[in-house]
N, C-alpha and C positions, 0 to 999 in steps of 0.2 A: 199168856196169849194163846189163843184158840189155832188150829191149823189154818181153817177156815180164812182165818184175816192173815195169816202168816202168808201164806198161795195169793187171798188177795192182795195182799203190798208187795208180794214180786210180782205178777200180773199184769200189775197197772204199772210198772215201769218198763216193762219188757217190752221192746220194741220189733213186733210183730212185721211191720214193715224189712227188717233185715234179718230176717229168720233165716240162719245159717244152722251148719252142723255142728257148731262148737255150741250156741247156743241150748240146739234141744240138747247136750250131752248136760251143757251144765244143767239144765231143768232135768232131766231124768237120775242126775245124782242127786241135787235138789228133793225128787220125789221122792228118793230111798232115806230119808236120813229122820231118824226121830224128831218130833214134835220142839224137843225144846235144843234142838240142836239146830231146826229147820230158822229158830226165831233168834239166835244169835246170826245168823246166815242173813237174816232179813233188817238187824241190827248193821250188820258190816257191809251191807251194800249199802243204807242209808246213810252210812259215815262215808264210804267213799266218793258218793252223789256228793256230798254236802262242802268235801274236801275238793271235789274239781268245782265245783261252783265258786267256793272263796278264790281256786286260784284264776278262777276267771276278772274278779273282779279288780279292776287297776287302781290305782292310786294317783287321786288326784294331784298333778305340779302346778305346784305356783306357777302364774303367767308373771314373763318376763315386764319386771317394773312395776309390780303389785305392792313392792315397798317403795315407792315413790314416795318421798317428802318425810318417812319415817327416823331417819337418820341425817345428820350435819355433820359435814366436815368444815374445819377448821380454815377460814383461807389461809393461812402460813401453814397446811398441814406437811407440803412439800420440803419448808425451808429446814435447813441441817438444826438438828438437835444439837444444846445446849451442850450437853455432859461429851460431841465427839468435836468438838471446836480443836482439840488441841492435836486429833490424828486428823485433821483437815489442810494440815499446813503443810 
């Protein structure tokens, strides 16, 4: 990977609008660091982009009653079992 496109894919995430001093620090360490150290740099922020992204996304719940009709109970399901008739007395 070229520097060129390393500067551009941190570039075009960098969010200009909130330009603070933590920011230009990390881009001036950014700017000191060798070429193929610069593209693992640019490797690990797109894992961490990508890791808040999945935790944003939720998980769909069943809506209540969506197994409607899928299951039957027994009418006698309530009445006492067979095998405890004899601690029932």
């Amino acid at each position: 990977m070229m520097l060129e496109e390393v500067s551009y894919r941190f570039l075009v995430k960098f969010d200009y609008k909130n330009l603070d001093m933590d920011n230009v620090i990390l881009y001036s360490k950014l700017a000191t660091l060798p070429d193929e150290l610069k593209s693992e740099v640019a490797d690990f922020i797109d894992f961490l982009l990508n890791k808040k992204d999945k935790r944003n996304t939720s998980v769909a719940r069943p809506k209540f009653g969506s197994a409607k009709g899928m299951f039957k109970v027994n009418p006698d399901f309530d009445e006492p079992l067979e095998d405890f008739k004899d601690y029932m007395n």
